[in-house]
N, CA, C and O atoms as a GROMACS GRO file, in nm:
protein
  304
    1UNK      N    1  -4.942  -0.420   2.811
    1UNK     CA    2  -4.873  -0.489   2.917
    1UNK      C    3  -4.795  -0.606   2.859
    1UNK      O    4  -4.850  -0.676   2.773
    2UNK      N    5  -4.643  -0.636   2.908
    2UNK     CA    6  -4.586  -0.749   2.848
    2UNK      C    7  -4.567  -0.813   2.940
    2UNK      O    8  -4.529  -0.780   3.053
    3UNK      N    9  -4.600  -0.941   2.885
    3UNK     CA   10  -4.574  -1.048   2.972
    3UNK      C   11  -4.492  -1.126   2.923
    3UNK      O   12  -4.488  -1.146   2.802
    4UNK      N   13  -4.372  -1.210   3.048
    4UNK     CA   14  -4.248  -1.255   3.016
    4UNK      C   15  -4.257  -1.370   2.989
    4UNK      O   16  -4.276  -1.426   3.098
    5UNK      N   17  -4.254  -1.458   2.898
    5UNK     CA   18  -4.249  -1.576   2.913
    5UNK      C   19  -4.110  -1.696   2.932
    5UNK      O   20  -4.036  -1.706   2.834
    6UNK      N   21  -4.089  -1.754   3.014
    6UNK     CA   22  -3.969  -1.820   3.040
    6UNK      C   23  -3.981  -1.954   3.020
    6UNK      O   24  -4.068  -2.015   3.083
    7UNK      N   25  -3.893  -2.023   2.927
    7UNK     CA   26  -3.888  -2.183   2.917
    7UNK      C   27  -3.818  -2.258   3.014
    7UNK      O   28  -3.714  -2.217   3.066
    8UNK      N   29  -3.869  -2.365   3.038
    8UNK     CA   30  -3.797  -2.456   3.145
    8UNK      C   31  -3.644  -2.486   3.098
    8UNK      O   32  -3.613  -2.511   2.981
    9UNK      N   33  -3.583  -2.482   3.174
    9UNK     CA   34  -3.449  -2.537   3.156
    9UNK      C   35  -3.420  -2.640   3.160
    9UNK      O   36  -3.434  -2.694   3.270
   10UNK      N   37  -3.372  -2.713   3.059
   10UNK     CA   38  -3.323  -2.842   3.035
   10UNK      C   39  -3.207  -2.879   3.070
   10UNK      O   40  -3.175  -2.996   3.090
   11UNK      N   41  -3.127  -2.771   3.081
   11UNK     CA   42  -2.981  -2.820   3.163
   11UNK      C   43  -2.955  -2.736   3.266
   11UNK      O   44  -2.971  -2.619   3.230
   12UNK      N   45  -2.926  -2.746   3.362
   12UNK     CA   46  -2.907  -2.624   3.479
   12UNK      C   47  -2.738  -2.617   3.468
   12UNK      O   48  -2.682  -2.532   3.536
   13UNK      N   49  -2.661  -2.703   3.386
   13UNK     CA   50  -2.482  -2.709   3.414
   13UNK      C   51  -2.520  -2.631   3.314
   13UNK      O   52  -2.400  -2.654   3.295
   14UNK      N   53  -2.576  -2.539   3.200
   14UNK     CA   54  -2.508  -2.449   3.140
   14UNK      C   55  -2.618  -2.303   3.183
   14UNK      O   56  -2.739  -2.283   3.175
   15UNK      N   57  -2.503  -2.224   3.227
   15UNK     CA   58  -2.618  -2.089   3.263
   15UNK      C   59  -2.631  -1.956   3.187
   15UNK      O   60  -2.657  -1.839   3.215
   16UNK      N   61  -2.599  -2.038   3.064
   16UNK     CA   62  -2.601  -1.936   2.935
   16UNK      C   63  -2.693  -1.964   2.814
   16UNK      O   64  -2.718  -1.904   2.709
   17UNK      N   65  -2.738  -2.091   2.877
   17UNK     CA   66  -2.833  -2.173   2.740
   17UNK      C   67  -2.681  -2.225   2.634
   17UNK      O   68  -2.674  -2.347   2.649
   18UNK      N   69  -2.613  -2.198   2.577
   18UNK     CA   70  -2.531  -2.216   2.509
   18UNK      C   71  -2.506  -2.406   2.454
   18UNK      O   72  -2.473  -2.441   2.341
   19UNK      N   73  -2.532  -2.493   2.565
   19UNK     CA   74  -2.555  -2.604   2.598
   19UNK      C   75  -2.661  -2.672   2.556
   19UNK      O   76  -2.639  -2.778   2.498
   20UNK      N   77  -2.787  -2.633   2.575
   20UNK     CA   78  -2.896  -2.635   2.509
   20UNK      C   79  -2.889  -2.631   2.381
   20UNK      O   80  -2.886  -2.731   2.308
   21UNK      N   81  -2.883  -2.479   2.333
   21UNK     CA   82  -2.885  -2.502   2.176
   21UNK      C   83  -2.814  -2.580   2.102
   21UNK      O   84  -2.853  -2.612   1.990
   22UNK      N   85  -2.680  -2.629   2.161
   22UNK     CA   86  -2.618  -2.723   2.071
   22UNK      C   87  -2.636  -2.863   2.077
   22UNK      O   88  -2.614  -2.949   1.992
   23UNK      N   89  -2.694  -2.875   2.235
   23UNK     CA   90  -2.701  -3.028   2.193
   23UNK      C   91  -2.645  -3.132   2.273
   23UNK      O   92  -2.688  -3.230   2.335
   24UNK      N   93  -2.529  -3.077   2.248
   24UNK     CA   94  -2.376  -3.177   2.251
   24UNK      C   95  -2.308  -3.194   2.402
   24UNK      O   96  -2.253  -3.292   2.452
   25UNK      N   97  -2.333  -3.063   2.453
   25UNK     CA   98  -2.260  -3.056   2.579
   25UNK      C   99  -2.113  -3.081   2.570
   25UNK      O  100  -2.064  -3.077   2.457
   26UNK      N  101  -2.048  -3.102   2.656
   26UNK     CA  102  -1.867  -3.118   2.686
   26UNK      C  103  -1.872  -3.279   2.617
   26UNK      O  104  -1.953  -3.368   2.644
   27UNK      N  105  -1.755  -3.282   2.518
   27UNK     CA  106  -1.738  -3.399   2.494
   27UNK      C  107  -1.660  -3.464   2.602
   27UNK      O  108  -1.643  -3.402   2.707
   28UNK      N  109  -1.606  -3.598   2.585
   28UNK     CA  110  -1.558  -3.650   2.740
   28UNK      C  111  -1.384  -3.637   2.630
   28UNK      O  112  -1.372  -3.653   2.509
   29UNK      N  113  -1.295  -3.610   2.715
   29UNK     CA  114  -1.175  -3.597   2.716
   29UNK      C  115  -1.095  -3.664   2.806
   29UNK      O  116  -1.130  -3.682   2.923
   30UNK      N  117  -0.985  -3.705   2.756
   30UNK     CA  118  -0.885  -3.790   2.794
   30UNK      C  119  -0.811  -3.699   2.908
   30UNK      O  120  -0.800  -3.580   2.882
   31UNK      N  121  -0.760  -3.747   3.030
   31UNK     CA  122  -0.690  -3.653   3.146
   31UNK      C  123  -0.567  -3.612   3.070
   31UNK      O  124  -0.518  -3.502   3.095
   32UNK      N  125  -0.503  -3.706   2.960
   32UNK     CA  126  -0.355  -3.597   2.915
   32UNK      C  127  -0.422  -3.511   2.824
   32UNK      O  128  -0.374  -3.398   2.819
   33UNK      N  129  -0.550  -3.540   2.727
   33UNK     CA  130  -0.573  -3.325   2.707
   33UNK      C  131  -0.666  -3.288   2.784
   33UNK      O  132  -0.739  -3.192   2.759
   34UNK      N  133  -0.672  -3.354   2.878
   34UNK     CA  134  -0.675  -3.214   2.996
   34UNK      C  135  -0.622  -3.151   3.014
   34UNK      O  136  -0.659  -3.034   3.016
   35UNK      N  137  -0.461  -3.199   3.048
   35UNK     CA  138  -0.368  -3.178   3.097
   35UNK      C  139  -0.287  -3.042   2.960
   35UNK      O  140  -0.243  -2.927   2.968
   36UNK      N  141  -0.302  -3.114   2.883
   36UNK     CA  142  -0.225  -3.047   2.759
   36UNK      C  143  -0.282  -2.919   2.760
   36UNK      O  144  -0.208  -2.822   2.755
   37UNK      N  145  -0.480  -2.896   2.770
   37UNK     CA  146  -0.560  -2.798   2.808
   37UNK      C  147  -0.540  -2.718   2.909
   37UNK      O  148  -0.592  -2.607   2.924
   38UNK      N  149  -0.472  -2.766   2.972
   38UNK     CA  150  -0.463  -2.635   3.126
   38UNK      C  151  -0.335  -2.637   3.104
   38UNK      O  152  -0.294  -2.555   3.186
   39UNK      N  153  -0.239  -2.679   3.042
   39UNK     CA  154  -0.068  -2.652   3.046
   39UNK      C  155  -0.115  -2.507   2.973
   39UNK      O  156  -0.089  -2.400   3.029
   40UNK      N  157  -0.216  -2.512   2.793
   40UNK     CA  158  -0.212  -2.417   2.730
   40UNK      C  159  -0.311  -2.252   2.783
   40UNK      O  160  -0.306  -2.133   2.750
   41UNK      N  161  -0.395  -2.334   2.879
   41UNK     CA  162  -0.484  -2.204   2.971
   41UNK      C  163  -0.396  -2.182   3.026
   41UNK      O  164  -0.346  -2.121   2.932
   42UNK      N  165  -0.312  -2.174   3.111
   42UNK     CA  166  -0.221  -2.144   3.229
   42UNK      C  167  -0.109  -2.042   3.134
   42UNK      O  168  -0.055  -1.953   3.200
   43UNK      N  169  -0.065  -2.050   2.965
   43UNK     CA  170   0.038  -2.002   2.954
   43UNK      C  171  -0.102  -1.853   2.862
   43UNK      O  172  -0.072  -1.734   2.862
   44UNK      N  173  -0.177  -1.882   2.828
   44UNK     CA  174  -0.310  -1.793   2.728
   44UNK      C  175  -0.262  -1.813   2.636
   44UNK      O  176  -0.230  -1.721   2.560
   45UNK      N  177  -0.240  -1.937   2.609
   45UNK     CA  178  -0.247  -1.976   2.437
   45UNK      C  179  -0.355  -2.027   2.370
   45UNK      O  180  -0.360  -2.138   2.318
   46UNK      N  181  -0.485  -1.904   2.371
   46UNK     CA  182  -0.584  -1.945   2.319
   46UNK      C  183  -0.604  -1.988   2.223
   46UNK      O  184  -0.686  -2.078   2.213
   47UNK      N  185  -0.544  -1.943   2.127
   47UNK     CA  186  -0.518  -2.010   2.011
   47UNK      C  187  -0.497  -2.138   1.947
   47UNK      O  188  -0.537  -2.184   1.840
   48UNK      N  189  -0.412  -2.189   2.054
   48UNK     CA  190  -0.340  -2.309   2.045
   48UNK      C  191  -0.466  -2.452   2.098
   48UNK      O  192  -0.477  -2.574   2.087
   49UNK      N  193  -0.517  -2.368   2.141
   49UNK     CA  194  -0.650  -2.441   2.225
   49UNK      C  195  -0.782  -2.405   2.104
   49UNK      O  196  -0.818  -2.507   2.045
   50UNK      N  197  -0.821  -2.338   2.082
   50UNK     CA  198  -0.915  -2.322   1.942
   50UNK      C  199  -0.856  -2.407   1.832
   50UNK      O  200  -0.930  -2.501   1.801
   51UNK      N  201  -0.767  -2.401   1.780
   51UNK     CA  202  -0.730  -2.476   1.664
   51UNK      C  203  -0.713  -2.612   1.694
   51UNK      O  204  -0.760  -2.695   1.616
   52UNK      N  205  -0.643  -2.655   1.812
   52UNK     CA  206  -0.734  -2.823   1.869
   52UNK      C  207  -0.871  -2.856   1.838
   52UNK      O  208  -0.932  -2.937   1.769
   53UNK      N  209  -0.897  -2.752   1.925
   53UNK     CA  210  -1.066  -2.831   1.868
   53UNK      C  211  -1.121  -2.815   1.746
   53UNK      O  212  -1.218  -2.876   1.702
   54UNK      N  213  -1.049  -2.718   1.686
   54UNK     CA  214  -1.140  -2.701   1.534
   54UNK      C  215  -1.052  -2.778   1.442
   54UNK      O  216  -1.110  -2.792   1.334
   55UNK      N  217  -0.930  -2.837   1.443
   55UNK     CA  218  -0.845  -2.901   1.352
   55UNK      C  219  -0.837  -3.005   1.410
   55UNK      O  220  -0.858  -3.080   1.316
   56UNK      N  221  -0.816  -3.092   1.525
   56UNK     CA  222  -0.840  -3.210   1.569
   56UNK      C  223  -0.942  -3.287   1.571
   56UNK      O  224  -0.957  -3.393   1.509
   57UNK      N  225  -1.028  -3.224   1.656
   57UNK     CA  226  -1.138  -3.266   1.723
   57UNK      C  227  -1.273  -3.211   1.566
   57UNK      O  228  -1.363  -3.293   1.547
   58UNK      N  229  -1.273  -3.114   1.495
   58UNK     CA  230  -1.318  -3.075   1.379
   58UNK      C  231  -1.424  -3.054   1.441
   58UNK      O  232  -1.531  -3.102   1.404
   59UNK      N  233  -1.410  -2.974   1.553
   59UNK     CA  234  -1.531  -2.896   1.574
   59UNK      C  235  -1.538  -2.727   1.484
   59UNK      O  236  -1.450  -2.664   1.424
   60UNK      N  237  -1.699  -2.694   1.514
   60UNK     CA  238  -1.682  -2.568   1.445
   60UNK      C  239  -1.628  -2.467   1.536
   60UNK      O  240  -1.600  -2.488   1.654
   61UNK      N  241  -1.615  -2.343   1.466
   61UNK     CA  242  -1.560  -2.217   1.578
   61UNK      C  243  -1.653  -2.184   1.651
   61UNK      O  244  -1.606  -2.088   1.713
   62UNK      N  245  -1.770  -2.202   1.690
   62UNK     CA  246  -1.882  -2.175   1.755
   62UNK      C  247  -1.851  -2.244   1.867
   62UNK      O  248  -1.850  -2.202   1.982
   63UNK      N  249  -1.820  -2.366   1.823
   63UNK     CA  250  -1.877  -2.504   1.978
   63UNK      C  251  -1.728  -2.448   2.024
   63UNK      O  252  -1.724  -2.409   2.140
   64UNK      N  253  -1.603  -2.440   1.947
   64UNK     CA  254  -1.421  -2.430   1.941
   64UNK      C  255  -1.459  -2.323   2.085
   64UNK      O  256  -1.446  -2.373   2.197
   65UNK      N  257  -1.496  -2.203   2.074
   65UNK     CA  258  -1.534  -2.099   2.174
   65UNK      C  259  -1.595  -2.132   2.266
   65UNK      O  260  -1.525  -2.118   2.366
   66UNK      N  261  -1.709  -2.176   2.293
   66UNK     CA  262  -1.788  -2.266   2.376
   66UNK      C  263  -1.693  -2.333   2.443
   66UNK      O  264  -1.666  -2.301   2.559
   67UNK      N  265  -1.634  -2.425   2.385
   67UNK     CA  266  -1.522  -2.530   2.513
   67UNK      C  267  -1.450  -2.443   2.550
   67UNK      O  268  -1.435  -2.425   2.671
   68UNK      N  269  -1.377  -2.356   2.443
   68UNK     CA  270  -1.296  -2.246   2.576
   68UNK      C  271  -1.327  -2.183   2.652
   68UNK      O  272  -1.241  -2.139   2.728
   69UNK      N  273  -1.446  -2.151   2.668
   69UNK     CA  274  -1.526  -2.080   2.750
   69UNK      C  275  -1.554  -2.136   2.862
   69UNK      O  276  -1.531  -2.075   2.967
   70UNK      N  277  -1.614  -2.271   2.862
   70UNK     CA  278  -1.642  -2.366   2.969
   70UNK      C  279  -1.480  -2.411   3.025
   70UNK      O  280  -1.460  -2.446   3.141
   71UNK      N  281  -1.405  -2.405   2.953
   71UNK     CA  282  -1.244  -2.449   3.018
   71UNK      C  283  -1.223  -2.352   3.081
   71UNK      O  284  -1.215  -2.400   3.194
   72UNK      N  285  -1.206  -2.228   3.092
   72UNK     CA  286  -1.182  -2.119   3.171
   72UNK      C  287  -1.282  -2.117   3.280
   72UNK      O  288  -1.247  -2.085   3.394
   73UNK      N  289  -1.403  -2.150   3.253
   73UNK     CA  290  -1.477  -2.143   3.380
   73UNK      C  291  -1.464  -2.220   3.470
   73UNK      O  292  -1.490  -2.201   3.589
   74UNK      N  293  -1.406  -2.350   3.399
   74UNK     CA  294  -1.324  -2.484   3.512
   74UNK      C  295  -1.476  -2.601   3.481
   74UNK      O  296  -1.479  -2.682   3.574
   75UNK      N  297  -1.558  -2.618   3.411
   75UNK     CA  298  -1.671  -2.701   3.365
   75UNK      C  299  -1.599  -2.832   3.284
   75UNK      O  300  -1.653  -2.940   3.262
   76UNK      N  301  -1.448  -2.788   3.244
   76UNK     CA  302  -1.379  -2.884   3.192
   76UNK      C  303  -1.329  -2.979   3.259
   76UNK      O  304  -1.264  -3.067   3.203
   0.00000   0.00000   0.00000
């Protein structure tokens, strides 16, 4: 017989755990890259939005995906 075991959740704003394991959560951002952020979601220049965060901001491609992920979901 298996039994499930489930850990408490420490953050309920992420419903992927993804949040958890890193730590970090959404860094806080300025409203013009917000703005610059949804000019580049609105045209799908994902790209252009990954390499911000991984060449600006010098995040890794892990967390880089993560914020795009949470930007598309609107958590941004």
């Amino acid at each position: 017989m298996r039994t499930e075991i489930r850990s408490a959740v420490h953050n309920i704003n992420s419903r992927d755990g993804y949040e958890r394991i890193w730590g970090e959560g959404i860094p806080e951002i300025s409203e013009a890259v917000k703005e610059m952020l949804k000019d580049w979601l609105e045209a799908d220049e994902f790209g252009k939005i990954k390499l911000f965060f991984m060449g600006t901001c010098d995040y890794s491609e892990e967390r880089s995906e993560y914020l795009i992920r949470e930007l598309i979901r609107g958590n941004i």
